[in-house]
N, CA, C and O atoms as CSV, one atom per row, in Angstrom:
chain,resi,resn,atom,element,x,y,z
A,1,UNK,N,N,7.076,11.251,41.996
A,1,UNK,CA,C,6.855,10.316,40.926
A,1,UNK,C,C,8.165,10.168,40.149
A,1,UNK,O,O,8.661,11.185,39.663
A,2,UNK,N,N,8.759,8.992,39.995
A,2,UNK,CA,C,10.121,9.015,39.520
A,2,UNK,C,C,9.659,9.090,37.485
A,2,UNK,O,O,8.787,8.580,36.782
A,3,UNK,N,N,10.524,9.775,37.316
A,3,UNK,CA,C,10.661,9.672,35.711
A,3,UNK,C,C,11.546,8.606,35.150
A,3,UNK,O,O,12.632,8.238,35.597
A,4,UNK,N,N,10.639,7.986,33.664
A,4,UNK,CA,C,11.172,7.158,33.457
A,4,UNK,C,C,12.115,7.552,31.897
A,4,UNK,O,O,11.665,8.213,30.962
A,5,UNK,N,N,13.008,7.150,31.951
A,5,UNK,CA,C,14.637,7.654,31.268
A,5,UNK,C,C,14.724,6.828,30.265
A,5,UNK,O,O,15.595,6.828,29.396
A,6,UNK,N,N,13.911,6.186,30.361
A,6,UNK,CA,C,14.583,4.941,28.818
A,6,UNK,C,C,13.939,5.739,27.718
A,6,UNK,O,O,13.110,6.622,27.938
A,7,UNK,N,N,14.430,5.326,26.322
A,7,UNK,CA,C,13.997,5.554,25.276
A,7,UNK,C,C,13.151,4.693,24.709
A,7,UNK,O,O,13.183,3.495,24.993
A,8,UNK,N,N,12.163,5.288,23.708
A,8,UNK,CA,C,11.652,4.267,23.040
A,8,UNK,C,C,11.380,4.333,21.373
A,8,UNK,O,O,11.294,5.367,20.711
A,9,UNK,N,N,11.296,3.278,20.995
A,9,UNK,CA,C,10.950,3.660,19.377
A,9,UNK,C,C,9.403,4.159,19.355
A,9,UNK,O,O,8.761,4.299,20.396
A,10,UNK,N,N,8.829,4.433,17.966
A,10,UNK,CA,C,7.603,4.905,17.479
A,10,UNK,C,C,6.678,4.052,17.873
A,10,UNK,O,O,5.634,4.472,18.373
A,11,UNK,N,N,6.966,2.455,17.675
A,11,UNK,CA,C,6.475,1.466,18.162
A,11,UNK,C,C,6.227,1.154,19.393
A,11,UNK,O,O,5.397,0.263,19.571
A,12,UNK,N,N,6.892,1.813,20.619
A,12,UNK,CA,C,6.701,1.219,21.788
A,12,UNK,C,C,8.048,0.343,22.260
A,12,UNK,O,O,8.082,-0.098,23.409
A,13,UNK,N,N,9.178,0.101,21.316
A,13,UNK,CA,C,9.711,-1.218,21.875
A,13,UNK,C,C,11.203,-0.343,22.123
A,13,UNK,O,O,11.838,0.192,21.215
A,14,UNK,N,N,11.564,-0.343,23.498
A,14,UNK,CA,C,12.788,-0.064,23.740
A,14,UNK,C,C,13.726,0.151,22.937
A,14,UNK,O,O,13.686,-0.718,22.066
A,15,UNK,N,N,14.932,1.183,22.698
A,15,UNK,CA,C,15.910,1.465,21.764
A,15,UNK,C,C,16.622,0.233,21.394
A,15,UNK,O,O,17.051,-0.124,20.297
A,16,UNK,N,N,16.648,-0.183,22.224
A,16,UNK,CA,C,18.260,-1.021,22.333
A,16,UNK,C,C,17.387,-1.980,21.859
A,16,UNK,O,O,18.084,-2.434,20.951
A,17,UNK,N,N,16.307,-2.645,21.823
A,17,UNK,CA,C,15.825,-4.085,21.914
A,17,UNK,C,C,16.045,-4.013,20.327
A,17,UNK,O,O,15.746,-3.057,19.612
A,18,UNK,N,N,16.730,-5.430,19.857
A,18,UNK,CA,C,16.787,-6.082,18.868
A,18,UNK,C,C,15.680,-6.312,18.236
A,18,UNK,O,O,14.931,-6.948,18.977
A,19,UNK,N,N,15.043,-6.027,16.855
A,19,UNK,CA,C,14.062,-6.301,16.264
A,19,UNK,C,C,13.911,-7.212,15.057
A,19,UNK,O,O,14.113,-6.739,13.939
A,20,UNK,N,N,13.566,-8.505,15.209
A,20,UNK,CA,C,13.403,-9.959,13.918
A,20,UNK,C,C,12.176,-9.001,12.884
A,20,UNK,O,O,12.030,-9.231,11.684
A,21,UNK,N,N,11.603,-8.224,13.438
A,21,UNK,CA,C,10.654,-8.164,11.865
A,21,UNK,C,C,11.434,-7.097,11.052
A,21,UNK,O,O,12.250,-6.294,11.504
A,22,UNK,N,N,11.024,-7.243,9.749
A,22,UNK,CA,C,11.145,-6.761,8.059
A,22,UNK,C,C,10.892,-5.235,8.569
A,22,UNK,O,O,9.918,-4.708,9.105
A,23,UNK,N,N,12.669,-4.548,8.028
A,23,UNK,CA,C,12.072,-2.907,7.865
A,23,UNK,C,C,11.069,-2.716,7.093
A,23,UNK,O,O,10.808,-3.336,6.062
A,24,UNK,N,N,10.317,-1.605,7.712
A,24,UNK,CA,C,9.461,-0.608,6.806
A,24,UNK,C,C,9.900,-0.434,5.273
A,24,UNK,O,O,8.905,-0.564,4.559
A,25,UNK,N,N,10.775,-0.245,4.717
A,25,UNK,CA,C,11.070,-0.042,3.494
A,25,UNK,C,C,10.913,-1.091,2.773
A,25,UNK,O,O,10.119,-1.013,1.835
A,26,UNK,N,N,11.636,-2.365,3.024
A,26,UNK,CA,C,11.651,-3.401,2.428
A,26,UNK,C,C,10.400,-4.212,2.688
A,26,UNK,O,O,10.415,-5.290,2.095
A,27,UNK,N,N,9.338,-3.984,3.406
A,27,UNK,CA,C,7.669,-4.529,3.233
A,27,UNK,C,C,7.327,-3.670,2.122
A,27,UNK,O,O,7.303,-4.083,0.963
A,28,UNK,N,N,7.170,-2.966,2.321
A,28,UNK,CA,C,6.843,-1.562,1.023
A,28,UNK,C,C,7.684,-2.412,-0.368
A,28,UNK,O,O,6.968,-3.091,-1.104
A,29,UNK,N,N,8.196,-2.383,-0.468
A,29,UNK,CA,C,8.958,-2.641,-1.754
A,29,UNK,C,C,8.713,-3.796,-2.053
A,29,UNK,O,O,9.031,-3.952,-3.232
A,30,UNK,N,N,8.209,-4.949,-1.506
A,30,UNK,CA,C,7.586,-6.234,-1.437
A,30,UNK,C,C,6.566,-6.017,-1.521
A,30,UNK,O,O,6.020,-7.120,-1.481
A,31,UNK,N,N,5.397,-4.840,-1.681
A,31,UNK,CA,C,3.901,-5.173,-1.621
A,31,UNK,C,C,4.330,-4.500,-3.421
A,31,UNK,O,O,3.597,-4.939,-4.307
A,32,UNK,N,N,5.537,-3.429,-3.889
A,32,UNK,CA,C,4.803,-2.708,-5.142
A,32,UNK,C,C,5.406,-3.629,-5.977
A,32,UNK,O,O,5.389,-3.481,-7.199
A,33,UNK,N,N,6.135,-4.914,-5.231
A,33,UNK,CA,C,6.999,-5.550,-6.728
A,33,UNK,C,C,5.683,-6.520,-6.745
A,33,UNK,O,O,5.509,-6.853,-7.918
A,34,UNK,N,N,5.053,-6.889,-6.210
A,34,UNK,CA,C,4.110,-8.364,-6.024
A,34,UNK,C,C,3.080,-7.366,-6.458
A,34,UNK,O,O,2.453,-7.945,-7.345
A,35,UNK,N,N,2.577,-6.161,-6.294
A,35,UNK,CA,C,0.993,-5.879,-7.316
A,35,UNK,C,C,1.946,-5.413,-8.865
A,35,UNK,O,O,1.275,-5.586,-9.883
A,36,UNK,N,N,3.207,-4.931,-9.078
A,36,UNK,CA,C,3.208,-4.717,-10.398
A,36,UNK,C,C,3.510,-5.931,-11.002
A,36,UNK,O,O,3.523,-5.772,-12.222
A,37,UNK,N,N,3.808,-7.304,-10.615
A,37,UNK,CA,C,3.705,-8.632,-10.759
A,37,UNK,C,C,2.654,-8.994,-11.746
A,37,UNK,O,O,2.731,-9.339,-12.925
A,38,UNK,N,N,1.518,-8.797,-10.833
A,38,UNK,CA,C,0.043,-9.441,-10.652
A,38,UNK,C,C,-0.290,-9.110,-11.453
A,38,UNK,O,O,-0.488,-9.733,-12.495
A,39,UNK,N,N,-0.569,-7.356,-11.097
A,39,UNK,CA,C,-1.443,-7.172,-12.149
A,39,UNK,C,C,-0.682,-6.254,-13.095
A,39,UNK,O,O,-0.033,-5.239,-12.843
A,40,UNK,N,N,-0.949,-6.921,-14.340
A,40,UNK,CA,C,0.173,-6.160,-15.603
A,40,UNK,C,C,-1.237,-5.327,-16.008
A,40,UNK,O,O,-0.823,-4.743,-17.010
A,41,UNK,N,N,-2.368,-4.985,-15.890
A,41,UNK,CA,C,-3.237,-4.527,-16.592
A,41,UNK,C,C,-2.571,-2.416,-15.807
A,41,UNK,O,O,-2.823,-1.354,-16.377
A,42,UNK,N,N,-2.014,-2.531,-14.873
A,42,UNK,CA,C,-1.852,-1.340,-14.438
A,42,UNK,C,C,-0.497,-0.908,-14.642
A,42,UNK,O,O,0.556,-1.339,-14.174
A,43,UNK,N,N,-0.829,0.374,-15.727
A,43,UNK,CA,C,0.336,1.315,-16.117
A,43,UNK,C,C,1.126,1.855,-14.964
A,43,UNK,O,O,2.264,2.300,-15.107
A,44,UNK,N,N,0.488,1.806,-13.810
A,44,UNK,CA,C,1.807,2.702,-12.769
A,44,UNK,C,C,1.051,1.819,-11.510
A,44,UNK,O,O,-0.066,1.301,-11.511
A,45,UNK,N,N,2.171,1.852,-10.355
A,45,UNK,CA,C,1.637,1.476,-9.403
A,45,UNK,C,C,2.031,2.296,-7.926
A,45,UNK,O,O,3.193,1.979,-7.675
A,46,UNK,N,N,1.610,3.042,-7.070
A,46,UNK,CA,C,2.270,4.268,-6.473
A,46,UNK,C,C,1.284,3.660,-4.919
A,46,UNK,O,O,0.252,2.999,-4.806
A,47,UNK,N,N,2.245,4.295,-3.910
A,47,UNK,CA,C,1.654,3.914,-2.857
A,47,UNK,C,C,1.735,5.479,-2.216
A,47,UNK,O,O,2.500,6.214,-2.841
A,48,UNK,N,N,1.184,5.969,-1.283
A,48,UNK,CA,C,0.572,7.281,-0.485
A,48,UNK,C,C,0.221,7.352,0.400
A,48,UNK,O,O,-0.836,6.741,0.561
A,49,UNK,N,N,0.681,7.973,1.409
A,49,UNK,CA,C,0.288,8.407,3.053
A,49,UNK,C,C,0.116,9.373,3.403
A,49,UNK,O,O,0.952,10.209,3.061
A,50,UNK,N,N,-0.447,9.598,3.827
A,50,UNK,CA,C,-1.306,10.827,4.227
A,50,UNK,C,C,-2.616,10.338,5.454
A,50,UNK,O,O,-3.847,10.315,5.421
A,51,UNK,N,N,-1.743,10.048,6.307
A,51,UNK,CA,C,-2.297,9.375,7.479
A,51,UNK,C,C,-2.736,8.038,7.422
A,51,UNK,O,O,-2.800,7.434,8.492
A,52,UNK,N,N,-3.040,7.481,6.421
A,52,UNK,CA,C,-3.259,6.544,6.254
A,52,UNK,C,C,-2.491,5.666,5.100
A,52,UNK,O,O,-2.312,6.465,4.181
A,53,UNK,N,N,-2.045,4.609,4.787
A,53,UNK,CA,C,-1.240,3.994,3.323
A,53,UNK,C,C,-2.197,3.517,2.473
A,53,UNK,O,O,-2.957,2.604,2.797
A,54,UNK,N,N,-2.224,4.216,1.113
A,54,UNK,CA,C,-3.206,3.600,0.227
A,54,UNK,C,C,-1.701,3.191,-1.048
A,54,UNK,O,O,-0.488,3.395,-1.095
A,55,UNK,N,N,-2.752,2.536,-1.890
A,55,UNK,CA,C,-2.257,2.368,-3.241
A,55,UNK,C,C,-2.971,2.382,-4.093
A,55,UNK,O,O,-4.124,1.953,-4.106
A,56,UNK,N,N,-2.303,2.946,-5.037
A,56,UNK,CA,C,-2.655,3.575,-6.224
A,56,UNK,C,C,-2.541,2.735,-7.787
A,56,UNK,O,O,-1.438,2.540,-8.297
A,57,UNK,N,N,-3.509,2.394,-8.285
A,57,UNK,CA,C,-3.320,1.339,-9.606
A,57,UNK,C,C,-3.805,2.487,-10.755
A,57,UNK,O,O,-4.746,3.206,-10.418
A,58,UNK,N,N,-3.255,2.679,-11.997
A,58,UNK,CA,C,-3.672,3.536,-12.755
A,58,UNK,C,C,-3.803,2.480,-14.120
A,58,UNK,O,O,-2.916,1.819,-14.659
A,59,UNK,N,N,-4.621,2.543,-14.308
A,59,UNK,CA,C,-5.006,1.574,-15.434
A,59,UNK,C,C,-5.812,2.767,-16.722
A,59,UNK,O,O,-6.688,3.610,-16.528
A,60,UNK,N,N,-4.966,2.327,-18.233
A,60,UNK,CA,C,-5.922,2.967,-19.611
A,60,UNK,C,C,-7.023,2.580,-19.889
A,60,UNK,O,O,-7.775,3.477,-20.271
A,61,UNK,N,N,-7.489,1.465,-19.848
A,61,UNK,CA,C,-8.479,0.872,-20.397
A,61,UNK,C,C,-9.559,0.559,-19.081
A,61,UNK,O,O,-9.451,-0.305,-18.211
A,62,UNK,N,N,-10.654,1.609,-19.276
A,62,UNK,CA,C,-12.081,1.314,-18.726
A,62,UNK,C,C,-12.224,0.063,-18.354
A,62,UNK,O,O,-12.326,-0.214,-17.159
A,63,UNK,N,N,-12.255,-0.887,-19.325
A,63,UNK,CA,C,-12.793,-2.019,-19.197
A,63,UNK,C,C,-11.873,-3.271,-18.301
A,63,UNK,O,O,-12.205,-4.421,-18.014
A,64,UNK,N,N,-10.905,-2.692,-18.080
A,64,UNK,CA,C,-9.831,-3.368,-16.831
A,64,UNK,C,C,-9.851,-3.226,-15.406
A,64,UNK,O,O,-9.091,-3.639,-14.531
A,65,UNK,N,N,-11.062,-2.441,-15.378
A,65,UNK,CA,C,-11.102,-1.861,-14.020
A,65,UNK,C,C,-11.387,-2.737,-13.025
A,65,UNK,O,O,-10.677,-2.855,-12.026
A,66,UNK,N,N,-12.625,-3.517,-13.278
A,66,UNK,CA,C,-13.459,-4.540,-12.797
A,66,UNK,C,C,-12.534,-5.942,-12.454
A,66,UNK,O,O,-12.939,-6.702,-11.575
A,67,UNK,N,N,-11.254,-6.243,-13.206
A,67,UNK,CA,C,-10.155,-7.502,-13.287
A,67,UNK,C,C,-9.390,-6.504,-12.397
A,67,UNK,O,O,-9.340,-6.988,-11.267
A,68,UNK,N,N,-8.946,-5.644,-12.432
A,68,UNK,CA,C,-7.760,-4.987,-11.814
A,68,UNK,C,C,-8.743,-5.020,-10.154
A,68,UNK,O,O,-8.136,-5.670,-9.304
A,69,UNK,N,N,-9.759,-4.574,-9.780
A,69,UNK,CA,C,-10.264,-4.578,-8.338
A,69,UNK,C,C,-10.640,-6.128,-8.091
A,69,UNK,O,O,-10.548,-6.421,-6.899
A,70,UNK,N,N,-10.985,-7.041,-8.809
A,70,UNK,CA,C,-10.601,-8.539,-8.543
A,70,UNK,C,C,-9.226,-9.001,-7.806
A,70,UNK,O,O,-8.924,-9.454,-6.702
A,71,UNK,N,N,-8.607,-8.668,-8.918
A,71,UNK,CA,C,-7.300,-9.392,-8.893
A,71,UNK,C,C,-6.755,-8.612,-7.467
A,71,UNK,O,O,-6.247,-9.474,-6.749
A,72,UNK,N,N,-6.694,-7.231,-6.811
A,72,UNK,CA,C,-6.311,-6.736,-5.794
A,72,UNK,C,C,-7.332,-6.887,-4.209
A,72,UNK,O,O,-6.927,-6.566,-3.092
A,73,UNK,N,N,-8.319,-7.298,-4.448
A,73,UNK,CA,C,-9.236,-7.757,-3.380
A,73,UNK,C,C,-8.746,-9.080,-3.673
A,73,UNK,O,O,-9.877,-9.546,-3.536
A,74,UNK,N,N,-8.250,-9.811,-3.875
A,74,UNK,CA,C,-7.901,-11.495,-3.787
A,74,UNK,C,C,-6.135,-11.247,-3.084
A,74,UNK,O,O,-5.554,-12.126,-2.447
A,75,UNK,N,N,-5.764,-10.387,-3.277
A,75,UNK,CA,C,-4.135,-10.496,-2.856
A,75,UNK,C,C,-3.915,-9.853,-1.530
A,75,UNK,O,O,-4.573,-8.947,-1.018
A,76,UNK,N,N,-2.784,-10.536,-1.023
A,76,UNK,CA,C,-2.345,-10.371,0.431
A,76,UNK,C,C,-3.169,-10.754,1.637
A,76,UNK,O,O,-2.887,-10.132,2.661
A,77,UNK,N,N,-3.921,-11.458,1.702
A,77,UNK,CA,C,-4.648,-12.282,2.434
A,77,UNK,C,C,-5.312,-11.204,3.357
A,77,UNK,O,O,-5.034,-11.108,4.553
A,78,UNK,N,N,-6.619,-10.038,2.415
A,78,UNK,CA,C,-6.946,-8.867,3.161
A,78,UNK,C,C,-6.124,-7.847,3.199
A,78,UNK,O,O,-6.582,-6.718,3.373
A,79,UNK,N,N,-5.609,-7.929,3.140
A,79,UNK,CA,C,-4.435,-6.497,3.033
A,79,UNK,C,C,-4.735,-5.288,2.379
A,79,UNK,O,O,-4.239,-4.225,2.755
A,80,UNK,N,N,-5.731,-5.394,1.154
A,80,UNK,CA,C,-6.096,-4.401,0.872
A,80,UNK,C,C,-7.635,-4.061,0.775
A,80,UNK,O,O,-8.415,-4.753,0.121
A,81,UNK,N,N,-8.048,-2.806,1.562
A,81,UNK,CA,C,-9.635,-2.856,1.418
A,81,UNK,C,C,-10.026,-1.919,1.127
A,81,UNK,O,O,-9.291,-1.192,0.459
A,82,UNK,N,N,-11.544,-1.400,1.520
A,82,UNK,CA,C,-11.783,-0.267,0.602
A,82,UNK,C,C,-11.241,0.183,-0.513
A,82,UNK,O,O,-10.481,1.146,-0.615
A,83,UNK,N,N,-11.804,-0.830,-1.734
A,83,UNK,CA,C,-11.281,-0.329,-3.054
A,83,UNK,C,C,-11.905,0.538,-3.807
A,83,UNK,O,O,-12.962,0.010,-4.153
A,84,UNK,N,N,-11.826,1.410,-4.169
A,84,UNK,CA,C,-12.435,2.676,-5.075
A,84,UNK,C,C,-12.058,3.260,-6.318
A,84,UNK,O,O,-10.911,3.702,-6.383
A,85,UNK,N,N,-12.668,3.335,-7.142
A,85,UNK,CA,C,-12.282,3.770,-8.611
A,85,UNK,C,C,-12.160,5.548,-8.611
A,85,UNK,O,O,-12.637,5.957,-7.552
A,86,UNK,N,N,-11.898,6.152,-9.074
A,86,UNK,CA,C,-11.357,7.665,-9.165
A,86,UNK,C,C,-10.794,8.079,-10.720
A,86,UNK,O,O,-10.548,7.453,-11.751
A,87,UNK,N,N,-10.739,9.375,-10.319
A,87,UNK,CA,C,-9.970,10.393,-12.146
A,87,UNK,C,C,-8.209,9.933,-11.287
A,87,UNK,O,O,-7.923,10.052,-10.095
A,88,UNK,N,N,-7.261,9.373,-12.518
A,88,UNK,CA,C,-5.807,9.806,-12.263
A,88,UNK,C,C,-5.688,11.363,-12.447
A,88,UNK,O,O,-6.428,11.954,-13.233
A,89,UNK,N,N,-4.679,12.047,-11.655
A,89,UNK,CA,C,-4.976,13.176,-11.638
A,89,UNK,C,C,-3.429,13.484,-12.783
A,89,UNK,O,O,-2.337,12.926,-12.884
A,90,UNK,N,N,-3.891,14.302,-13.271
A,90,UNK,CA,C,-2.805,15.048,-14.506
A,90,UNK,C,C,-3.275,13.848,-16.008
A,90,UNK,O,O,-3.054,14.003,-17.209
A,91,UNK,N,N,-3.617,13.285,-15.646
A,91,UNK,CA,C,-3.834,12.004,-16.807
A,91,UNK,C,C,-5.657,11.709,-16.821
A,91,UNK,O,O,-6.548,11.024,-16.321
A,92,UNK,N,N,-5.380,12.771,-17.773
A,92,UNK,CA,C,-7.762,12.326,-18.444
A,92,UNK,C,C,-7.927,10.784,-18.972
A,92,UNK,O,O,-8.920,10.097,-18.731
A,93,UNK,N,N,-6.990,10.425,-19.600
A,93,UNK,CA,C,-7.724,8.657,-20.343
A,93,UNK,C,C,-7.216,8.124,-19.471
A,93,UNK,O,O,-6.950,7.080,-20.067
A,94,UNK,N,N,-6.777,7.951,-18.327
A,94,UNK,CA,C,-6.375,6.800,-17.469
A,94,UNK,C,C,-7.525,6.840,-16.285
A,94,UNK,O,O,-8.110,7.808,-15.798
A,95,UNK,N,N,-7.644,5.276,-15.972
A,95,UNK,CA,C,-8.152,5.498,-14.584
A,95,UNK,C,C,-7.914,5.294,-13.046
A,95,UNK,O,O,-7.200,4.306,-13.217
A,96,UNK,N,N,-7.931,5.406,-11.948
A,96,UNK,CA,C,-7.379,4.731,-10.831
A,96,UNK,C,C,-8.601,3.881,-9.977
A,96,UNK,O,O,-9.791,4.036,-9.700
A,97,UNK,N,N,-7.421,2.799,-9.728
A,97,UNK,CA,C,-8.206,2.084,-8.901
A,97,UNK,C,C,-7.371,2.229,-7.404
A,97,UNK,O,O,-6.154,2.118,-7.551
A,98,UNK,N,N,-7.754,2.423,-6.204
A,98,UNK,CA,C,-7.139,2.675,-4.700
A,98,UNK,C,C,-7.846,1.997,-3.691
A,98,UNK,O,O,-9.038,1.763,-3.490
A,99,UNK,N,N,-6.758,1.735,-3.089
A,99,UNK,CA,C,-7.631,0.727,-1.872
A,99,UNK,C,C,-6.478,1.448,-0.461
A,99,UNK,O,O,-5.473,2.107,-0.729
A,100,UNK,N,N,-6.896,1.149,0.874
A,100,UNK,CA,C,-6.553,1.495,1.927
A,100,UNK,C,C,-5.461,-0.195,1.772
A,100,UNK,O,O,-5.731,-1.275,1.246
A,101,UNK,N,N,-4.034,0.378,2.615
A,101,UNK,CA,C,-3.436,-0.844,2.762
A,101,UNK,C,C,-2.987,-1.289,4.008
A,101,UNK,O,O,-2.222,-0.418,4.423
A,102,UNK,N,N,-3.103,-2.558,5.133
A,102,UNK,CA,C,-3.117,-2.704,5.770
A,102,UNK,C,C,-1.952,-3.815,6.287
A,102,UNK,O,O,-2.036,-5.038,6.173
A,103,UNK,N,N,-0.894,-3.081,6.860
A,103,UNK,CA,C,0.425,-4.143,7.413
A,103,UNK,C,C,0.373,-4.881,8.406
A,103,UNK,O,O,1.341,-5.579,8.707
């Protein structure tokens, strides 16, 4: 069985092959400038992997919660789902809102 010698990226696509799409970094940095844009109701905006990419909205006010999971279920055409409310952790009066994010 002959072995095959080429390299490949994480992706699948040959070393050498030239790639037209947007680094990883600079999509990332385009999704946290466009939600801290949007939505001004959220004090921090943090993204997290841990096998999966979520983001993280930390909002003070209770009553923003409900506009803040609007306004992020309407953006990126699906991109973000499973949205869930949670405790910010180290921070008692704040709250988080997190959704799974999808590139």
């Amino acid at each position: 069985m002959p072995k095959d010698a080429t390299v490949y990226s994480l992706d699948s696509i040959p070393a050498g092959t030239v790639r037209s799409t947007t680094p990883l970094n600079d999509q990332l940095s385009v999704i946290l400038a466009d939600l801290r844009g949007r939505i001004g109701e959220a004090d921090d905006v943090t993204l997290d992997f841990k096998g999966k990419l979520h983001v993280h909205l930390d909002v003070k006010r209770g009553e923003d919660l409900p506009l803040v999971e609007a306004k992020l279920a309407e953006l990126g055409d699906g991109m973000f789902s499973q949205i869930s409310r949670g405790a910010t952790p180290n921070h008692p009066f704040s709250h988080r809102v997190s959704a799974l994010v999808t590139i």
